[in-house]
TIMI-2910 file (N, C-alpha, C, CB; in pm, 1 decimal, decimal comma, always signed):
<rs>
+----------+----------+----------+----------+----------+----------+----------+----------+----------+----------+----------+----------+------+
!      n_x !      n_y !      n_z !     ca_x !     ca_y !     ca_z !      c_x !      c_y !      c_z !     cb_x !     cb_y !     cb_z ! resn !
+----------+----------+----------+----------+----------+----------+----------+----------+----------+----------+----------+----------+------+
!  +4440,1 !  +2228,7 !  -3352,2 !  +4473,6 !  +2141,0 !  -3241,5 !  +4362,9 !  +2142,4 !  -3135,9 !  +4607,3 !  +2182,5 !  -3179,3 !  Unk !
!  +4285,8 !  +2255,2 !  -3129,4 !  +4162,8 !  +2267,5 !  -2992,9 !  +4072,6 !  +2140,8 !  -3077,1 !  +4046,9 !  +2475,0 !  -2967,0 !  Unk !
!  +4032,7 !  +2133,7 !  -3203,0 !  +3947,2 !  +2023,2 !  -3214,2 !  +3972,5 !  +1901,3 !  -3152,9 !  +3932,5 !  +1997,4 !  -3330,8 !  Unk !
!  +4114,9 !  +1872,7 !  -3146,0 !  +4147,7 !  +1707,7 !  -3105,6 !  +4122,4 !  +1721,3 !  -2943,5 !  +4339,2 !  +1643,5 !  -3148,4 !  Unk !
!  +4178,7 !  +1856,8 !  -2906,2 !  +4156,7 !  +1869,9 !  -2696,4 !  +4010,4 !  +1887,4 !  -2695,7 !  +4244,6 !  +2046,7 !  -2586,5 !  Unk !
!  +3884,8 !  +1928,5 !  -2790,5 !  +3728,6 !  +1969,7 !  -2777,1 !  +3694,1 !  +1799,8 !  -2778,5 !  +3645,5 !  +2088,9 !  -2931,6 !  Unk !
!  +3755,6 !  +1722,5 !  -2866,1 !  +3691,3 !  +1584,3 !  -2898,8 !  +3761,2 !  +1468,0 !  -2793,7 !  +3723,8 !  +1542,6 !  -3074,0 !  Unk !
!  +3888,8 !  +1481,0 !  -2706,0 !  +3934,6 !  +1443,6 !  -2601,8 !  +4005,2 !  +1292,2 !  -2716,0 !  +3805,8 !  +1431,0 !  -2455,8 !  Unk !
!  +4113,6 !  +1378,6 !  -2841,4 !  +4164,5 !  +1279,4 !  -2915,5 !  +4318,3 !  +1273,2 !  -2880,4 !  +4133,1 !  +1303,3 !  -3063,7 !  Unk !
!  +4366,3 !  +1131,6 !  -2818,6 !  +4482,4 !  +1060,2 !  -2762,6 !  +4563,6 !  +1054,8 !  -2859,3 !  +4462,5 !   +930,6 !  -2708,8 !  Unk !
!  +4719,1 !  +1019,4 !  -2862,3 !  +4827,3 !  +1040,1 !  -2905,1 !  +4790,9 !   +842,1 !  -2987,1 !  +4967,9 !  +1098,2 !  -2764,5 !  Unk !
!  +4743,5 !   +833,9 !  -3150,3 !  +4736,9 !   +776,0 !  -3235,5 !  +4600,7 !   +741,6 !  -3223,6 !  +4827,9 !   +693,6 !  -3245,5 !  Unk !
!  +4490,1 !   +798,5 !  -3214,8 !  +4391,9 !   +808,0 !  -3248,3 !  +4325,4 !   +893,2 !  -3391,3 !  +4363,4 !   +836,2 !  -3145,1 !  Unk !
!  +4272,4 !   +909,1 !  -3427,0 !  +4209,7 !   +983,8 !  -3528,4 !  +4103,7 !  +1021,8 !  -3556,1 !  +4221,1 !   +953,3 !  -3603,3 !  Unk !
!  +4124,5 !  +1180,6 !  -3553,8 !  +4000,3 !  +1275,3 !  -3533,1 !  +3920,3 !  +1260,3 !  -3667,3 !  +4045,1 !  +1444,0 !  -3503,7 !  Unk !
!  +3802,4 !  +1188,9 !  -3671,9 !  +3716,0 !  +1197,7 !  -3777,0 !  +3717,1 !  +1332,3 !  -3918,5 !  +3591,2 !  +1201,8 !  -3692,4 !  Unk !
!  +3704,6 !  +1300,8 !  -4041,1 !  +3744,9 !  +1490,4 !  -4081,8 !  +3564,3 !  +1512,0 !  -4099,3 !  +3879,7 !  +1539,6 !  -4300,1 !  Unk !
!  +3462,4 !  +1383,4 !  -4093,2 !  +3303,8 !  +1476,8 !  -4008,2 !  +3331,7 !  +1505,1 !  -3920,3 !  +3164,7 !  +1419,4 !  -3966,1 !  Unk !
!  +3417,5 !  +1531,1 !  -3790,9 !  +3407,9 !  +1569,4 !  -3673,8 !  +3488,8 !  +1706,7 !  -3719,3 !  +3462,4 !  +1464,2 !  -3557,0 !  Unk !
!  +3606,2 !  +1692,6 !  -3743,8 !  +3667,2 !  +1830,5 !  -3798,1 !  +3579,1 !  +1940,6 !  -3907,8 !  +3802,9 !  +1782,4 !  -3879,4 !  Unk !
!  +3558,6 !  +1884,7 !  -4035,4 !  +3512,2 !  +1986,3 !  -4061,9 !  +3400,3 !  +2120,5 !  -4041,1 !  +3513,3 !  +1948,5 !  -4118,1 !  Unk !
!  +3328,5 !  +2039,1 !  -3941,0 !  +3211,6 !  +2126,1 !  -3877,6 !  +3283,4 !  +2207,8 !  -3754,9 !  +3074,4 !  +2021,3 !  -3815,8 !  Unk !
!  +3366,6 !  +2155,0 !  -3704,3 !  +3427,3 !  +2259,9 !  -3581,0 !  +3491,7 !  +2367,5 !  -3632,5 !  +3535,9 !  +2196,8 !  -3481,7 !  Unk !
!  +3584,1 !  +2327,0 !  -3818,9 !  +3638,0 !  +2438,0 !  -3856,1 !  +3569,9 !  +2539,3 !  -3948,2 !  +3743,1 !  +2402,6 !  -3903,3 !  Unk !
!  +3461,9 !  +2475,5 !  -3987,0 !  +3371,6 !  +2600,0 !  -4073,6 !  +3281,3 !  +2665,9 !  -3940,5 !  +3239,4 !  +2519,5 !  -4225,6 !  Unk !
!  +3311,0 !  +2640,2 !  -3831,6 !  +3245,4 !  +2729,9 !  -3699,9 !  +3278,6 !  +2809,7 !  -3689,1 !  +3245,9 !  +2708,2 !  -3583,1 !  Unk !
!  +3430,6 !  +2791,2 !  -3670,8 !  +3511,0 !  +2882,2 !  -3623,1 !  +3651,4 !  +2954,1 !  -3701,2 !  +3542,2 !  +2819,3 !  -3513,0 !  Unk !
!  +3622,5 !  +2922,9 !  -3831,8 !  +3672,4 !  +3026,1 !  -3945,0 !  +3619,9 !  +2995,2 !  -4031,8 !  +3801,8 !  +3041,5 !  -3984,9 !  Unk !
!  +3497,1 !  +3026,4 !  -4087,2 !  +3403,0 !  +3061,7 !  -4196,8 !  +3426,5 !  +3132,7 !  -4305,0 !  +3313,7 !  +3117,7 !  -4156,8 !  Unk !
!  +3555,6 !  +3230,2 !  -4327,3 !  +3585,5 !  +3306,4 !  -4408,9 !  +3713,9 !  +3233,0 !  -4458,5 !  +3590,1 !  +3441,7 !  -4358,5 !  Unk !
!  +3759,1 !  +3131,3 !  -4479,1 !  +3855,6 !  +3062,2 !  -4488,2 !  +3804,7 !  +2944,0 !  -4611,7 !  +3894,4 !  +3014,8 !  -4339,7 !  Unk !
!  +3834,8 !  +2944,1 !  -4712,5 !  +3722,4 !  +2847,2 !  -4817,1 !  +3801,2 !  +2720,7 !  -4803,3 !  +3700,8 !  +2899,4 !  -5011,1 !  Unk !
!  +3941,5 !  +2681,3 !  -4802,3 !  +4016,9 !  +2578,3 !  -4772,5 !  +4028,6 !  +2515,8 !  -4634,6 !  +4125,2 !  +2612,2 !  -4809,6 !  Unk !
!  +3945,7 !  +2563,2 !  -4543,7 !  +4056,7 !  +2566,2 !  -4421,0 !  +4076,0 !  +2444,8 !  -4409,3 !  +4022,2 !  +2627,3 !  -4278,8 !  Unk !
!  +3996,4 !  +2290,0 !  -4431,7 !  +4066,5 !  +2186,9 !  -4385,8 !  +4158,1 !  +2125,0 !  -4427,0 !  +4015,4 !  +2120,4 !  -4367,4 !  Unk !
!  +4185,7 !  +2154,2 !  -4562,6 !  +4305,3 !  +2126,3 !  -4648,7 !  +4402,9 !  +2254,0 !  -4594,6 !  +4265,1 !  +2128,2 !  -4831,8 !  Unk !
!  +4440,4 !  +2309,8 !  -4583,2 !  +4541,9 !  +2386,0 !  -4491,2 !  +4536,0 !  +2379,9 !  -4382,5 !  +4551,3 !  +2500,1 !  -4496,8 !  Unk !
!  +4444,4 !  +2333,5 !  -4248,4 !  +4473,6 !  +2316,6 !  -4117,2 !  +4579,5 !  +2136,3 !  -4141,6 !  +4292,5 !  +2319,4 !  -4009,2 !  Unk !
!  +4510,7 !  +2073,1 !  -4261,4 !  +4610,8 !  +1924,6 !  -4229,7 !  +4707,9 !  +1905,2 !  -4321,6 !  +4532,0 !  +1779,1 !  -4234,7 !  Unk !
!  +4747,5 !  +2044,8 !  -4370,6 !  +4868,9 !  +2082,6 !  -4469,2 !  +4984,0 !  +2151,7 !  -4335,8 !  +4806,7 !  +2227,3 !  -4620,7 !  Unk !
!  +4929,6 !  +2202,3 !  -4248,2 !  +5010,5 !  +2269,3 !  -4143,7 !  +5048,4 !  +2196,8 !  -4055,4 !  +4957,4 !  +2365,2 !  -4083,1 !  Unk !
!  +4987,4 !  +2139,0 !  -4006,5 !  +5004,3 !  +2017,9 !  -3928,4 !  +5069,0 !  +1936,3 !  -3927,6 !  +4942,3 !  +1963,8 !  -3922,1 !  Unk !
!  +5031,9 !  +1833,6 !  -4024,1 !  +5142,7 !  +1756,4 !  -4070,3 !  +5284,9 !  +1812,2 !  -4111,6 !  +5095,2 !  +1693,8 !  -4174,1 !  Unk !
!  +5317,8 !  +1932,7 !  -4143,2 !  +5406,7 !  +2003,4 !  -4174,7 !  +5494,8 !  +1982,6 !  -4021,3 !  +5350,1 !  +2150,5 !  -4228,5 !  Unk !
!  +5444,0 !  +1998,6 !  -3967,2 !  +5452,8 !  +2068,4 !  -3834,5 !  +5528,1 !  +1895,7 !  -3757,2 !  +5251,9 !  +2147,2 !  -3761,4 !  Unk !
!  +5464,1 !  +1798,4 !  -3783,2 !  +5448,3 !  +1631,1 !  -3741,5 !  +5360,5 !  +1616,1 !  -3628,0 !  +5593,9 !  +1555,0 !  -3694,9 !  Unk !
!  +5261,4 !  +1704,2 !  -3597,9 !  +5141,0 !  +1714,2 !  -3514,9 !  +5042,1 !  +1605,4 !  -3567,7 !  +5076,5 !  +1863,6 !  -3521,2 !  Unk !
!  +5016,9 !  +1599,3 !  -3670,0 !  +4921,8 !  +1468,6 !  -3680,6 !  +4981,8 !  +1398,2 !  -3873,9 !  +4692,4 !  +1543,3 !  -3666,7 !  Unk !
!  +4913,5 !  +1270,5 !  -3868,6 !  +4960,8 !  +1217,4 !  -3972,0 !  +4802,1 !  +1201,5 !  -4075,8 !  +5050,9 !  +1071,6 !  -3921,1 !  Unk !
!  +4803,3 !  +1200,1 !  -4206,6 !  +4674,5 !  +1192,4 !  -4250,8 !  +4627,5 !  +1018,8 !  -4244,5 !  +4671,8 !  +1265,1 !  -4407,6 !  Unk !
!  +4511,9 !  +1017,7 !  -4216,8 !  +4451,6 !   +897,7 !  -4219,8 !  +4355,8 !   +887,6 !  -4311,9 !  +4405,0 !   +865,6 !  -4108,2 !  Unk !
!  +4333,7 !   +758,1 !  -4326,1 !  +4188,2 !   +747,8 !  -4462,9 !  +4068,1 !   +789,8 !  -4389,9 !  +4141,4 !   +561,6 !  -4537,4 !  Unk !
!  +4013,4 !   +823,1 !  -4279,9 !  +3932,8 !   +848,5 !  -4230,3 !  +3927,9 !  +1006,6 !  -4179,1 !  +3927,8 !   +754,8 !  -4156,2 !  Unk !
!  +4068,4 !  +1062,0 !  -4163,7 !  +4071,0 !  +1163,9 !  -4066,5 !  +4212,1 !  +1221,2 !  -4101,4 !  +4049,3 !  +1110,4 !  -3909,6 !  Unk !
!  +4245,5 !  +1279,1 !  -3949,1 !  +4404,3 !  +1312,7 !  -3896,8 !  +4427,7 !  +1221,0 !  -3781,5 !  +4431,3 !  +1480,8 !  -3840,0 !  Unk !
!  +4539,1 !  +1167,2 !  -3779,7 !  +4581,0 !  +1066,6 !  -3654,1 !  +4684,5 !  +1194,3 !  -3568,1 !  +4692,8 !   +885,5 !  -3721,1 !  Unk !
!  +4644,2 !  +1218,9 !  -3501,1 !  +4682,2 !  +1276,6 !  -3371,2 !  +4857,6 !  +1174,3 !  -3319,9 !  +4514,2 !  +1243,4 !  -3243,6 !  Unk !
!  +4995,6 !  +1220,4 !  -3410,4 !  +5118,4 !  +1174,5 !  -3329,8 !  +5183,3 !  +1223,9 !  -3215,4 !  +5206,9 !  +1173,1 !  -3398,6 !  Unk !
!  +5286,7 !  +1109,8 !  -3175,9 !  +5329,6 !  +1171,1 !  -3034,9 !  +5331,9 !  +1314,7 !  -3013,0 !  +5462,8 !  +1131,9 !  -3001,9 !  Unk !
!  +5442,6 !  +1387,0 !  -3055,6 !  +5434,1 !  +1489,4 !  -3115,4 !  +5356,2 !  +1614,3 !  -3088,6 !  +5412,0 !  +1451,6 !  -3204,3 !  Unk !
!  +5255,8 !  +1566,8 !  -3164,6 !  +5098,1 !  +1639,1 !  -3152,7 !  +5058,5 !  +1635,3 !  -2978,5 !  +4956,3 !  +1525,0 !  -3260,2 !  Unk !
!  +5078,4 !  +1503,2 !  -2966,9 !  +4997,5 !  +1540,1 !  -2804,0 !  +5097,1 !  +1544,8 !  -2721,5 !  +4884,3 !  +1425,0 !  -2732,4 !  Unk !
!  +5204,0 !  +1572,5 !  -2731,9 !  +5282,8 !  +1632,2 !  -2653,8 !  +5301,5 !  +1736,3 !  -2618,8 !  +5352,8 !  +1617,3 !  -2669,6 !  Unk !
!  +5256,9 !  +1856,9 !  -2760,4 !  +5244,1 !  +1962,4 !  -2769,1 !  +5136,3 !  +2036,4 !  -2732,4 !  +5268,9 !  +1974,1 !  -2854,6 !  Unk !
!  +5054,1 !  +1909,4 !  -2733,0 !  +4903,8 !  +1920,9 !  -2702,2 !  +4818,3 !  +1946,2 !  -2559,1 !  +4859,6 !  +1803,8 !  -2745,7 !  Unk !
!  +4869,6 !  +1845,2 !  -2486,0 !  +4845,9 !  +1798,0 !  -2349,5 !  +4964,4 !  +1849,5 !  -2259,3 !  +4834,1 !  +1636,5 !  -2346,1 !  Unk !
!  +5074,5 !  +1849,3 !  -2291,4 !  +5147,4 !  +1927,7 !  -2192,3 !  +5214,8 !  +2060,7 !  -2217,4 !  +5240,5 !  +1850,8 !  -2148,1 !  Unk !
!  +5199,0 !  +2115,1 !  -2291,7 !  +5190,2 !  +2269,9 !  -2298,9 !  +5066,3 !  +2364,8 !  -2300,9 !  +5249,8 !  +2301,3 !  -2408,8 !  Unk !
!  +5033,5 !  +2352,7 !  -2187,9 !  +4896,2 !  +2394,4 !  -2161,3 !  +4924,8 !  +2544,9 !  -2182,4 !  +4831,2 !  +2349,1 !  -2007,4 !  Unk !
+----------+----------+----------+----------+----------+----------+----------+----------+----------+----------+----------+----------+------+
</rs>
């Protein structure tokens, strides 16, 4: 979720997965799946929906996002 608040991504927008995958092999490198399990959790979760391009950031998501600081 810090990638979508690092990239300043709004409630039905969609976070690029070139923009994601470089923020998440930064910052867990020892993780060989992680982007297929960060948008396996997520969506689990109804934090974002998959897009052909990305993850779309739902209400949901930035609700959880932006006002639970």
């Amino acid at each position: 979720m810090d990638a979508f608040k690092t990239n300043n991504i709004k409630e039905g927008e969609t976070l690029r997965y070139q923009e994601l995958y470089p923020y998440l092999q930064e910052r867990y490198p020892h993780y060989k799946d992680v982007q297929k399990e960060a948008e396996q959790h997520l969506s689990k979760e109804g934090f974002v929906n998959p897009a052909p391009d990305g993850l779309m950031l739902t209400q949901v998501g930035a609700a959880n996002l932006y006002n639970n600081k």
